[in-house]
MARGUPA-419567 format. One record per residue (C-alpha): chain; residue in three letters; residue number from 1; x, y, z. Coordinates in Angstrom, 2 decimals, padded with zeros to 5 digits, always signed. Layout:
! residues N
A; ALA; NUM; X; Y; Z
...
***
This chain:
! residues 368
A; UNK; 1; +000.00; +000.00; +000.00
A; UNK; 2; +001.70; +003.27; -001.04
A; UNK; 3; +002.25; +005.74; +002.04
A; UNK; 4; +000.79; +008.77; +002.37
A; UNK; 5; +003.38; +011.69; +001.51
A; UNK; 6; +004.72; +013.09; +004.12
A; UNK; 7; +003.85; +017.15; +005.25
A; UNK; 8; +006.05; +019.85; +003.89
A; UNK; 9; +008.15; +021.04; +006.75
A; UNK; 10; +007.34; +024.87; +007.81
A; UNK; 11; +009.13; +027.36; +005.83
A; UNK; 12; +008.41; +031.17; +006.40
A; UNK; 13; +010.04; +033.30; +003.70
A; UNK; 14; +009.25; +037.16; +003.68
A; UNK; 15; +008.71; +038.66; -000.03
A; UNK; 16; +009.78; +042.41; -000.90
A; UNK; 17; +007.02; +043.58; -003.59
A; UNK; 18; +006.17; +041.93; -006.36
A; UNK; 19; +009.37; +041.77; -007.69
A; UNK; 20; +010.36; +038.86; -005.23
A; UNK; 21; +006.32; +037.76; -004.63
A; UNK; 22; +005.24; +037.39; -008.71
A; UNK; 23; +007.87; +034.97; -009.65
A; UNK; 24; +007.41; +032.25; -006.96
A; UNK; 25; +003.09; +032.83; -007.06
A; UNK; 26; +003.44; +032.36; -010.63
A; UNK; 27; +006.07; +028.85; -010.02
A; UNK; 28; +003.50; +027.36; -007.75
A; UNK; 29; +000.33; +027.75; -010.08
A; UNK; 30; +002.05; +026.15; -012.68
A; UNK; 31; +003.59; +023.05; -010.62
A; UNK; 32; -000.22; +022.62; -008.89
A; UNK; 33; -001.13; +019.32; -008.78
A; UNK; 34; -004.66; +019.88; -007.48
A; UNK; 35; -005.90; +022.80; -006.34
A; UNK; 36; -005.16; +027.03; -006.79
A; UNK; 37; -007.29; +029.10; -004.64
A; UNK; 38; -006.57; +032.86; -005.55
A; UNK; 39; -008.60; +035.67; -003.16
A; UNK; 40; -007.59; +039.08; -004.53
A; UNK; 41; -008.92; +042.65; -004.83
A; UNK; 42; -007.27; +043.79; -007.78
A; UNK; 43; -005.88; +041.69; -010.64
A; UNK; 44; -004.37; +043.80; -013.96
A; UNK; 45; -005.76; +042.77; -017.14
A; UNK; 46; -002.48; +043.36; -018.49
A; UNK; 47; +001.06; +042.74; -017.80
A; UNK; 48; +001.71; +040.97; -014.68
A; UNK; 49; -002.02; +040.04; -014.61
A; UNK; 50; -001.86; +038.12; -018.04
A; UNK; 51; +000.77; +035.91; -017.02
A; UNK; 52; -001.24; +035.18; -014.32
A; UNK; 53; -004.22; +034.63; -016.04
A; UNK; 54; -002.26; +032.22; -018.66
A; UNK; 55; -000.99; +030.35; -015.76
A; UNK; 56; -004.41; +030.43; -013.98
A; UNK; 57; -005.85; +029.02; -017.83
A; UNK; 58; -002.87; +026.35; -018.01
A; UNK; 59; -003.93; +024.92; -014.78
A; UNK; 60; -007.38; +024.65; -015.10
A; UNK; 61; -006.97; +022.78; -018.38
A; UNK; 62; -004.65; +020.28; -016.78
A; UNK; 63; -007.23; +019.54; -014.17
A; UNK; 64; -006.49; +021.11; -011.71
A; UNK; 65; -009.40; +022.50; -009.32
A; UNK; 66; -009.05; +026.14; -010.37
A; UNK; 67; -010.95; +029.09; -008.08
A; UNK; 68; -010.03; +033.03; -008.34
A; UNK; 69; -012.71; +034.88; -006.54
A; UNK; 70; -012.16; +039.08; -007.33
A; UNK; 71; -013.16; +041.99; -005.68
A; UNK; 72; -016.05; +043.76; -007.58
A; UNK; 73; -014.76; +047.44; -006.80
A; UNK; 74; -011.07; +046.55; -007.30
A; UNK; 75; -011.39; +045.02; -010.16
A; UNK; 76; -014.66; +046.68; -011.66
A; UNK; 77; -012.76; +047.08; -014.71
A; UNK; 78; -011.38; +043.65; -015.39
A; UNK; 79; -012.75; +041.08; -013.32
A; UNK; 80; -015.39; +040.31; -015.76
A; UNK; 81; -013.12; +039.73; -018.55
A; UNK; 82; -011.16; +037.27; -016.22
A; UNK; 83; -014.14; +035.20; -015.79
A; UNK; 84; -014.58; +035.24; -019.78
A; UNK; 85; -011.38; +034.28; -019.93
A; UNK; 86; -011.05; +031.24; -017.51
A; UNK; 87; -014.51; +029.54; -016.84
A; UNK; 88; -014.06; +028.18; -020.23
A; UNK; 89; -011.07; +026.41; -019.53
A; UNK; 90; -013.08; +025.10; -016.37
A; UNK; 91; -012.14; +027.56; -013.91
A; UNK; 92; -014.58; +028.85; -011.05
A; UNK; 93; -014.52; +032.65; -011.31
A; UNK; 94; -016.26; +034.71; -008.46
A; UNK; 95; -017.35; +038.42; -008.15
A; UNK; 96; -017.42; +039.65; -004.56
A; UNK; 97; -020.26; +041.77; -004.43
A; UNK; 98; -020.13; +043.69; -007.77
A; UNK; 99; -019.84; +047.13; -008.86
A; UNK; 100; -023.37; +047.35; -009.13
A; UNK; 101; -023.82; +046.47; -005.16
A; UNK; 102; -022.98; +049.52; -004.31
A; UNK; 103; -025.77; +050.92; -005.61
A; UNK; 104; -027.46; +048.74; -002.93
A; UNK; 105; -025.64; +049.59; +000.01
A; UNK; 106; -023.19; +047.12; -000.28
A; UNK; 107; -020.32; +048.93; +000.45
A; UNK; 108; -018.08; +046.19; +002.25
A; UNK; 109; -015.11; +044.52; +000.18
A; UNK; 110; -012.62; +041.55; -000.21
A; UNK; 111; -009.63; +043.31; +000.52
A; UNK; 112; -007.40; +039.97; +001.12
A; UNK; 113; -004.66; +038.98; -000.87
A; UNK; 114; -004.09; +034.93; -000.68
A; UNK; 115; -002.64; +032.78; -003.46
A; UNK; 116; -003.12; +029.13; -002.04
A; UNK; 117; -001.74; +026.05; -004.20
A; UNK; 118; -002.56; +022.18; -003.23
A; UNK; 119; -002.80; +023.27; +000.44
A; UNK; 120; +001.08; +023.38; +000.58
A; UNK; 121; +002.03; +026.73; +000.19
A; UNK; 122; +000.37; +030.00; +000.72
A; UNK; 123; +001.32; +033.90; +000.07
A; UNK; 124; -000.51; +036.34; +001.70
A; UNK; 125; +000.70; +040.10; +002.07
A; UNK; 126; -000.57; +043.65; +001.01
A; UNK; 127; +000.42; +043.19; -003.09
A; UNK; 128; -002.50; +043.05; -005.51
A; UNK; 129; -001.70; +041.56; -009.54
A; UNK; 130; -000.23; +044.50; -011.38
A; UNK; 131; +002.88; +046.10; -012.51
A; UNK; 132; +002.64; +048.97; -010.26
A; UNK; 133; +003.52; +045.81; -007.45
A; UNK; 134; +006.66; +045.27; -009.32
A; UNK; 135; +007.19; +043.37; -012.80
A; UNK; 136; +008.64; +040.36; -013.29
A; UNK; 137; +012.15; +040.88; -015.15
A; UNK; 138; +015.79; +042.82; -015.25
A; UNK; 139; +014.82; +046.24; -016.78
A; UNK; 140; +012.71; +047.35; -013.43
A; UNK; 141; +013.89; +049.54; -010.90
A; UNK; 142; +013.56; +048.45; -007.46
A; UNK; 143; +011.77; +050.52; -004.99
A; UNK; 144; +015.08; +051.63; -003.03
A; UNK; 145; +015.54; +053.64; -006.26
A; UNK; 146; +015.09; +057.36; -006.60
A; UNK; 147; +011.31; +058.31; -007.68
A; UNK; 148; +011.15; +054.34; -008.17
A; UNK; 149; +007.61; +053.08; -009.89
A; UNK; 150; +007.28; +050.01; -008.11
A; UNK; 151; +004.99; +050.63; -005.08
A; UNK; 152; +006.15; +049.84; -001.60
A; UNK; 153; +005.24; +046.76; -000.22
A; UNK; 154; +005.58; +043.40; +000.93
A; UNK; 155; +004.31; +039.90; +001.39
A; UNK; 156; +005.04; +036.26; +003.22
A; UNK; 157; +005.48; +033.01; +001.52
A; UNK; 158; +004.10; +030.23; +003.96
A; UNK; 159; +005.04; +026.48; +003.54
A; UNK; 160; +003.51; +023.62; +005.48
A; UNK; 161; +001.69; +023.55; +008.98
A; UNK; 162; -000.37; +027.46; +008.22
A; UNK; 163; -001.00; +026.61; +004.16
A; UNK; 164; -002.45; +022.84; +005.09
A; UNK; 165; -004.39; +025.44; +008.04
A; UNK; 166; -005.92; +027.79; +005.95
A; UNK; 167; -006.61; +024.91; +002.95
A; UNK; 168; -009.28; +023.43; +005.57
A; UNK; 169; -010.35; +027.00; +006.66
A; UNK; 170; -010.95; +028.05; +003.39
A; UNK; 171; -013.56; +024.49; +002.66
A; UNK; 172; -015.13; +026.05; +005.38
A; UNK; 173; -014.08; +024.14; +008.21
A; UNK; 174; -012.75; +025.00; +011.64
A; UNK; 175; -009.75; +023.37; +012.29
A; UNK; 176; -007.52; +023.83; +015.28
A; UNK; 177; -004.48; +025.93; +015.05
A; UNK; 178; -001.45; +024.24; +014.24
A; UNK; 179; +001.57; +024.45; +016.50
A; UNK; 180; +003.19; +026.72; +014.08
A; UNK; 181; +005.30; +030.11; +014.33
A; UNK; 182; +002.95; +031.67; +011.68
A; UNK; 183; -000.70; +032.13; +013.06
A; UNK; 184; -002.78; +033.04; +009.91
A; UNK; 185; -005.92; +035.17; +011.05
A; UNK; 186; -008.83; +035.78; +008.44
A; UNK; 187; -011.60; +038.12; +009.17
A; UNK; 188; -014.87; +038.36; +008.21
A; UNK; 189; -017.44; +040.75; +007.58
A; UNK; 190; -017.23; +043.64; +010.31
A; UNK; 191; -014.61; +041.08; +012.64
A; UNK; 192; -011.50; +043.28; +011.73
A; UNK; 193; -011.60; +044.52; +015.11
A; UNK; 194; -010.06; +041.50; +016.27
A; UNK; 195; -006.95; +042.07; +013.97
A; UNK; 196; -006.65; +045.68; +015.08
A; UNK; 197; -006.75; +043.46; +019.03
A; UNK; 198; -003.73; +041.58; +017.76
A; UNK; 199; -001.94; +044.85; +016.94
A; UNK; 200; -002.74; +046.81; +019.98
A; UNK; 201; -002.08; +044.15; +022.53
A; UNK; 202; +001.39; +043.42; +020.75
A; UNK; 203; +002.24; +046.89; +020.72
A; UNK; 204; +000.99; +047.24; +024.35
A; UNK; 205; +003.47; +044.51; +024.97
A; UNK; 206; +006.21; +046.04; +023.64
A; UNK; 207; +009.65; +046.30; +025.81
A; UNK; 208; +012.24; +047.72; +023.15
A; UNK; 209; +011.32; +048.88; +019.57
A; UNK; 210; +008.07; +048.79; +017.42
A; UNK; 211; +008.75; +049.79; +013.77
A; UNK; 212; +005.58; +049.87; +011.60
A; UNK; 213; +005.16; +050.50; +008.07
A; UNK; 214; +001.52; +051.75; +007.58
A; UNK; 215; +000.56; +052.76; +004.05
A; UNK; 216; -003.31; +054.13; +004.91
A; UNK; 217; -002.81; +054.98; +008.69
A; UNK; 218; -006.05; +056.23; +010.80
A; UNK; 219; -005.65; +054.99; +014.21
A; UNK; 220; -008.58; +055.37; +016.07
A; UNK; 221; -007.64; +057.61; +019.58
A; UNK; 222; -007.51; +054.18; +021.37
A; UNK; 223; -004.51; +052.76; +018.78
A; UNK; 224; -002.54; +056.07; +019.37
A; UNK; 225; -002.92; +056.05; +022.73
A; UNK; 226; -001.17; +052.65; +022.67
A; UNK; 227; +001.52; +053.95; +020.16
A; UNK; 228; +002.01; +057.14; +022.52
A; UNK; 229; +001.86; +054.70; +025.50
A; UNK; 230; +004.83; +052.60; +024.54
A; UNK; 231; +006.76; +055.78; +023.36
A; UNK; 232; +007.26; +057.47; +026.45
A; UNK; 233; +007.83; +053.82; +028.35
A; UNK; 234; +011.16; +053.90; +027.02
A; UNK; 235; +010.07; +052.05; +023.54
A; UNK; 236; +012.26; +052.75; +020.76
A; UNK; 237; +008.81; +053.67; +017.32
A; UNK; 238; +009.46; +054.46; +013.99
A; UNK; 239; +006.49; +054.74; +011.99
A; UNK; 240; +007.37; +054.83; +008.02
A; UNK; 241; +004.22; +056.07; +006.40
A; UNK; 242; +002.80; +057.30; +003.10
A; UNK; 243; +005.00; +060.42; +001.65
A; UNK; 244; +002.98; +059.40; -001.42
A; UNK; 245; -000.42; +058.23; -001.69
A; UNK; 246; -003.11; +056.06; -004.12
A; UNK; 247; -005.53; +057.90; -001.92
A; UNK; 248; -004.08; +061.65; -001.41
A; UNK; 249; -006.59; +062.11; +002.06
A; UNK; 250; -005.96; +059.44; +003.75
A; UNK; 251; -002.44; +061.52; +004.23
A; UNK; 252; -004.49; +064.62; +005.54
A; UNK; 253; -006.26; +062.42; +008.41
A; UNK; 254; -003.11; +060.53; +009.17
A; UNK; 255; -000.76; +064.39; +009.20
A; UNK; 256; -003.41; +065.90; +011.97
A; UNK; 257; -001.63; +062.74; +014.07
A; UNK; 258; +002.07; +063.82; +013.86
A; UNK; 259; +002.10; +066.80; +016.81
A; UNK; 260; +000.58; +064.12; +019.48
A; UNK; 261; +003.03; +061.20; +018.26
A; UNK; 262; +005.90; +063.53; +017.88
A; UNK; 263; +005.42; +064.64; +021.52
A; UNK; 264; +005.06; +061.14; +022.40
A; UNK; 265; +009.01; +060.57; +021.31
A; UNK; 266; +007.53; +058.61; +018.36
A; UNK; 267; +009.86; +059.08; +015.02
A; UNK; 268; +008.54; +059.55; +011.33
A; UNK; 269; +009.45; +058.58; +008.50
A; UNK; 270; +007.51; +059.50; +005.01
A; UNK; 271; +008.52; +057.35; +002.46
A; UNK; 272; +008.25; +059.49; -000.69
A; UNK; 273; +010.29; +057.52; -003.37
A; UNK; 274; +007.14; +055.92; -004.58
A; UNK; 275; +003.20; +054.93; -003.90
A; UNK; 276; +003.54; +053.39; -000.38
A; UNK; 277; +001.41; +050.36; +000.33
A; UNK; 278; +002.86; +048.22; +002.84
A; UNK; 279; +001.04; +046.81; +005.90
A; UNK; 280; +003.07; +045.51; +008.63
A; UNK; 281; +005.14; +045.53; +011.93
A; UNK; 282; +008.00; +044.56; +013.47
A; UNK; 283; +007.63; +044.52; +017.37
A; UNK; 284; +011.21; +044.07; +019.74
A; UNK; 285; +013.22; +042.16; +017.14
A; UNK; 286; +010.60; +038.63; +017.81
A; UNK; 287; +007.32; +039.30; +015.93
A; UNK; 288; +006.19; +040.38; +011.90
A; UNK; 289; +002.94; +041.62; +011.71
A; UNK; 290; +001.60; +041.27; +007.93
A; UNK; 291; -001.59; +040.67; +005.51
A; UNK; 292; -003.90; +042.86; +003.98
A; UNK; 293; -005.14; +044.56; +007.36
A; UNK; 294; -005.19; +048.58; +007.33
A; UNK; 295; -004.63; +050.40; +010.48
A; UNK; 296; -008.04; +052.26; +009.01
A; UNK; 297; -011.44; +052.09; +009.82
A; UNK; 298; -012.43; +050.48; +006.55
A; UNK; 299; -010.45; +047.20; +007.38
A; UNK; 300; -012.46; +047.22; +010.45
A; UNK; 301; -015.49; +046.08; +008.18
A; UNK; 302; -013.54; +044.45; +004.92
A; UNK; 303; -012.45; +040.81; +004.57
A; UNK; 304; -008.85; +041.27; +005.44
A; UNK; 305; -005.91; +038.75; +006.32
A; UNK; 306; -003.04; +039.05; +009.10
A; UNK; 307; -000.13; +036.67; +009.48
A; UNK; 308; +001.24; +037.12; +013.00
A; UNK; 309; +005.07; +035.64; +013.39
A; UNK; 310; +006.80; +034.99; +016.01
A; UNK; 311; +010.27; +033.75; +014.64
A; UNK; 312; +013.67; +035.46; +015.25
A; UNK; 313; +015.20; +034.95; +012.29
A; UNK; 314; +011.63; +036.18; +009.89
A; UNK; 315; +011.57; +039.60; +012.51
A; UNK; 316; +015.60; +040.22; +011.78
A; UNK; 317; +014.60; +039.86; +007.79
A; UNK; 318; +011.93; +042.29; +008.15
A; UNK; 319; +013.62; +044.42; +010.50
A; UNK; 320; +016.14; +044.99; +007.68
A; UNK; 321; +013.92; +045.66; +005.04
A; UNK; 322; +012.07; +048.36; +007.22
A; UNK; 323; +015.36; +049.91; +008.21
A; UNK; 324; +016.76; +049.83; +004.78
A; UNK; 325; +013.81; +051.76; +003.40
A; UNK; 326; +013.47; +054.12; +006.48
A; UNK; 327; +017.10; +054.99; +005.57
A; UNK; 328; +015.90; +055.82; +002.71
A; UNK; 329; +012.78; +057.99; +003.50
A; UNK; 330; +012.25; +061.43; +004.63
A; UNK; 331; +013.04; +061.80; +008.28
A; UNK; 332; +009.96; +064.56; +009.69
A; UNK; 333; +011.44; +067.38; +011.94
A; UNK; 334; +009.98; +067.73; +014.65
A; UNK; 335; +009.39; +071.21; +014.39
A; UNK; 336; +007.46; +070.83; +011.34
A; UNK; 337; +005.63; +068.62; +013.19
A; UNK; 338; +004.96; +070.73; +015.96
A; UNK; 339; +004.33; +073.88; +014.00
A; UNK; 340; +001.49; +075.94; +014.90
A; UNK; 341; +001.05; +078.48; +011.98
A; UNK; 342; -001.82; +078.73; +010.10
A; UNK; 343; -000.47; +076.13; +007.48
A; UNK; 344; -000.51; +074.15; +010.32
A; UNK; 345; -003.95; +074.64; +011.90
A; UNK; 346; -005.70; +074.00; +008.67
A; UNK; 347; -003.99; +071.32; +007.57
A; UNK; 348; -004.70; +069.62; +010.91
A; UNK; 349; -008.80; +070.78; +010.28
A; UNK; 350; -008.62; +069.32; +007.05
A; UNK; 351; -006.89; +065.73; +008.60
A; UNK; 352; -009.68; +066.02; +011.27
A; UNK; 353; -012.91; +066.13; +008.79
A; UNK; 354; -011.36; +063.22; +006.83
A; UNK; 355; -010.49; +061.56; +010.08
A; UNK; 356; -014.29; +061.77; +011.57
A; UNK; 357; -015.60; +060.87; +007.97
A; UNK; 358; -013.66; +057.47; +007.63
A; UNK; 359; -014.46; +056.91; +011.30
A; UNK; 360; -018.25; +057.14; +010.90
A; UNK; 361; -018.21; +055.13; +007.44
A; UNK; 362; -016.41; +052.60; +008.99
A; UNK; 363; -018.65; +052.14; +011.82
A; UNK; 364; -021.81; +052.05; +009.76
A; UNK; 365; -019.52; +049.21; +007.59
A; UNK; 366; -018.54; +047.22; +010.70
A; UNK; 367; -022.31; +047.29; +012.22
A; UNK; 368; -021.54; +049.34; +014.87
***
């Protein structure tokens, strides 16, 4: 009687944009043997997306058990002709609520970003399909380069005990947690709070450093009060967040915070190089915080994804790539921070409104 084969071992491997993430996604789907579960919120119809898409087609038609399931918003432009494009090869192709939805209050999305192959490996991270993420090949410029195109951000490659984890959790069954040092956590509709628990309580149990690389950061006052907290314990914080923006507000509200973390003893960083999208964190050299979670209120009511580490040797690896591209950002004085001119007053009225705004949205999202 042939055995069974044995489990992979557990293998965490932290991915730097799409540069590093694309090629090995794109390896897995086509050496899938049975299954490719892809959960994204925007996939390219061109570039980067095709060769996903071929890949994707290739399976399918090899028998594999093929399911993509797209946001409607972020990819209102080419999630339909994905679904043209692969349910004839036998692919299962889902819209998450459509654009039309929001016409009917549906307003909540599928933010996560999970690539799952034959329940042996999984990538999970902040990077959606397209070249902005970083293309596959010599010619591009990596985002450490000056006025770089490739948008900050980064991702985790999980092998074993987590993938075979979150194969059963996405059939819809609850199994227990594996003994693992990479907790996946998946939220649903409205349940981000518990991901923003995760960061708060490991922030609150900080004893050294927190660094945190937050591309859409909106606390709420209970989150800063953490951040603030740990500051002026004695805790080393660098926060690198979004010189440049996808969504130009979001840096109002998050400015209007700067005077109160400043005073705190926290230090910022604005990475301005390129579009900064990263989501994750790096507490006292031990444990990565990463997935698609926002420190916003709209991942409060999204389905998001968080991968919570605790392994030396995946926090040193992150540690560097934060402190490489903190190097590399634009340090914020503290007296610009502090300034009280008139600049200053309205730009922190202007970070207010959007602040209250995406508060109250996001508690009408999350049900509260």
């Amino acid at each position: 009687m042939a055995q069974a084969p044995l489990p992979t071992p557990d293998r965490i491997t932290l991915l730097a944009g799409g540069r590093e993430a694309f090629p090995r996604m794109l390896h897995a789907i086509r050496e899938a043997r049975q299954s490719v579960h892809l959960e994204v919120y925007h996939l390219a119809r061109e570039g980067i997306g095709d060769q996903f898409r071929e890949a994707l087609s290739h399976a399918a038609l090899r028998g594999v058990r093929v399911r993509v399931i797209l946001d409607g918003w972020g990819s209102a432009l080419d999630g339909r002709w994905l679904q043209s494009m692969l349910e004839p090869d036998g692919a299962e192709v889902r819209i998450y609520h459509p654009l039309l939805a929001l016409f009917t209050g549906r307003f909540r999305r599928n933010h996560r970003k999970i690539l799952l192959v034959d329940g042996e490996v999984a990538f999970l991270g902040g990077i959606n399909i397209a070249d902005e993420y970083g293309m596959v090949g010599p010619d591009r410029a990596p985002d450490l380069a000056e006025d770089s195109p490739e948008w900050l951000d980064v991702a985790v490659e999980l092998r074993g005990a987590p993938a075979a984890w979150l194969d059963a959790r996405l059939r819809g069954e609850r199994p227990p947690r594996p003994r693992s040092a990479a907790q996946i956590h998946l939220s649903g509709i409205g349940g981000g709070r518990r991901l923003r628990t995760l960061y708060r309580r490991s922030f609150g149990a900080a004893r050294t450093e927190i660094l945190a690389a937050h591309a859409y950061f909106l606390p709420d006052r209970r989150f800063v009060r953490s951040i603030t907290a740990a500051a002026r314990r004695g805790v080393k914080v660098t926060l690198l967040l979004a010189g440049r923006s996808d969504v130009p507000l979001v840096r109002a509200g998050t400015t209007r915070l700067y005077r109160r973390l400043v005073e705190a003893g926290v230090e910022i960083r604005e990475w301005t190089r390129s579009v900064h999208h990263a989501k994750v964190a790096i507490v006292d050299g031990e444990r990565v915080l990463v997935g698609s979670f926002n420190l916003d209120p709209y991942s409060l009511a999204n389905l998001e994804t968080l991968v919570d580490i605790e392994d030396r040797a995946t926090a040193e690896e992150a540690r560097r790539w934060f402190r490489q591209r903190a190097d590399a950002a634009r340090l914020v004085p503290p007296e610009e921070a502090l300034r009280g001119d008139w600049i200053g007053r309205v730009a922190d009225a202007v970070g207010r409104v959007v602040a209250a705004f995406a508060e109250k949205v996001g508690r009408v999202l999350s049900g509260r």
